[in-house]
N, C-alpha and C positions, 0 to 999 in steps of 0.2 A: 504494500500500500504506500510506504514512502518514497518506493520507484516512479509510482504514477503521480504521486502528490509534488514532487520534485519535476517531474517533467512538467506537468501541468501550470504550476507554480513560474517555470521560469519560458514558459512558450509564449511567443509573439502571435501564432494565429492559432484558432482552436484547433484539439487534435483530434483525429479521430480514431474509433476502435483499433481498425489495420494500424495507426502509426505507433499506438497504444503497446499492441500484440507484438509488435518489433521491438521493443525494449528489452523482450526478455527472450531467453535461451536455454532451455529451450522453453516452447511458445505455450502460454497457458492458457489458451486456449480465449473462444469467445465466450463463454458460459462465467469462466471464474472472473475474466476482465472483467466484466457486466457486475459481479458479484461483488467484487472488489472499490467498480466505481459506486456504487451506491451504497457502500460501508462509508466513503470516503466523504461522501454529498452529506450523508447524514452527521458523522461528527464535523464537518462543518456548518451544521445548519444552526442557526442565533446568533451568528458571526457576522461581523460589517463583510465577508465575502462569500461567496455561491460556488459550488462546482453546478453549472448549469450546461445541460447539453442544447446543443443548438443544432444547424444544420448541417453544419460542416464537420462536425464531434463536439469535443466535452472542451471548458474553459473555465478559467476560476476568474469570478467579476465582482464587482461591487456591486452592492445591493442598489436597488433604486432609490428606496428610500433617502441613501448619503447622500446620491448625488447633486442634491443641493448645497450642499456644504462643501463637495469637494471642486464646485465650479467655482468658487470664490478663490482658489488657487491655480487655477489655467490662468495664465500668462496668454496666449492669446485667443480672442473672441471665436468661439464655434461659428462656421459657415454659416448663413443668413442666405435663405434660398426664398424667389422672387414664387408670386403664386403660381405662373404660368409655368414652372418647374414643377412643384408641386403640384400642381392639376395635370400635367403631365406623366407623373410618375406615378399618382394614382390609378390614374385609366389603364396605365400599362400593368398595375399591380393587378387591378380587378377584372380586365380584360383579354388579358396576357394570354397568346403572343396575338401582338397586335405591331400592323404599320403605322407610320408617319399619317398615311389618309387616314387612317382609323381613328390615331388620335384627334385629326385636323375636325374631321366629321362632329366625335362628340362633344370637343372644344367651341367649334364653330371658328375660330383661327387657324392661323397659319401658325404649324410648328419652327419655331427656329432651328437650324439645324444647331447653333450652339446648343440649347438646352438638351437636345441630344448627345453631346460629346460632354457636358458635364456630368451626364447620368451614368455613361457610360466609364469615363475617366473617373469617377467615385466606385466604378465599381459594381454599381447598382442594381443596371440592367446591361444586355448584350443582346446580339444578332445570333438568334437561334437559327438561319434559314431566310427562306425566301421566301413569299406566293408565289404559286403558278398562274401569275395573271401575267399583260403585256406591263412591262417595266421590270418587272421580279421585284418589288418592292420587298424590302428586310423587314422580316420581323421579330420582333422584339419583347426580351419578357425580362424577368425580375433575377437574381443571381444568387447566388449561395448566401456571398457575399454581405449581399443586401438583407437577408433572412437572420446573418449573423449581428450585424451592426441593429439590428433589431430586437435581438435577443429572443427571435422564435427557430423551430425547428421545422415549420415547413407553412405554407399560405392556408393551410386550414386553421389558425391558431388567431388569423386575422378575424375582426368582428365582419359578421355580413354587412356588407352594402347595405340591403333592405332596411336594417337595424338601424345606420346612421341617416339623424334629420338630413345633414344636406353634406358638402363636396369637407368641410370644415372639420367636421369628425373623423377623415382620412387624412386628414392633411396635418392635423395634431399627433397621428401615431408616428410623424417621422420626425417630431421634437424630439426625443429622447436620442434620438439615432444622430443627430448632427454632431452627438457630444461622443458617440463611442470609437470614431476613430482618429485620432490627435494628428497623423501621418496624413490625411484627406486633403486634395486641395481646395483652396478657397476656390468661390464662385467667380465669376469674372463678371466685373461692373454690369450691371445694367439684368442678370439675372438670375 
């Protein structure tokens, strides 16, 4: 348990079970890992930190609750993304995989192709493919990535659409997210 707790402890991005199983020699298999990480979740649990599995594997994170308290020591300001990103990245979230037109349609605007390269250069979302229509337009969904910076383990965890009054209630679950990767780059003026 202090193999994994060590590993975990000092990992940059979360790991998962296979990176997990490769620690040790010989391999203890996927039954005891499992057994092992949820011994481990649990004596950390009452603790300002989480062994929380997400979608990419397991990671140890501050609770949410701190993170008020520990933004008053960031040095500098979490990204500030404009709405038409954010109503962008929602549509792609709940509509997923969806083109440029698709988005443009439910918007009723023209996508910038920046807000595209910001989404994607964060990491967020990606070009799964094409349509088989005239243009091959890309389309585009949501990335591990983005599920982790979230702190969910896969788009069923998200609240239904149906559920939220309006565009506002999706666009608030990606407040917590601006703050979880320090390495992200800033937006570029104007979006």
């Amino acid at each position: 348990m202090q193999v994994l707790e060590a590993a975990l402890l000092s990992a940059d991005e979360p790991l998962s079970n296979t990176d997990l199983r490769r620690l040790f020699e010989p391999d203890l298999g996927a039954e005891l890992i499992g057994r092992l990480l949820a011994e481990l979740q649990q004596s950390w649990q009452g603790r300002s930190v989480e062994l929380k599995r997400l979608a990419s594997g397991w990671r140890f994170q501050t609770r949410e609750a701190l993170q008020p308290y520990l933004e008053r020591l960031r040095q500098t300001r979490a990204p500030r993304y404009s709405r038409a990103v954010l109503e962008t990245l929602a549509i792609i979230v709940y509509r997923q995989p969806v083109t440029r037109g698709d988005i443009e349609e439910i918007r009723g605007v023209a996508v910038s192709a920046n807000i595209i390269k910001l989404l994607e250069t964060r990491g967020w979302i990606d070009t799964i493919g094409h349509r088989d229509t005239p243009g091959r337009p890309a389309l585009y969904a949501t990335t591990r990535k983005f599920l982790d910076d979230l702190g969910l383990r896969s788009l069923t965890e998200l609240p239904p659409l149906s559920s939220l009054s309006d565009i506002e209630g999706v666009l608030d679950l990606v407040e917590p997210a601006e703050h979880a990767s320090p390495d992200a780059p800033e937006p570029p003026e104007g979006s």
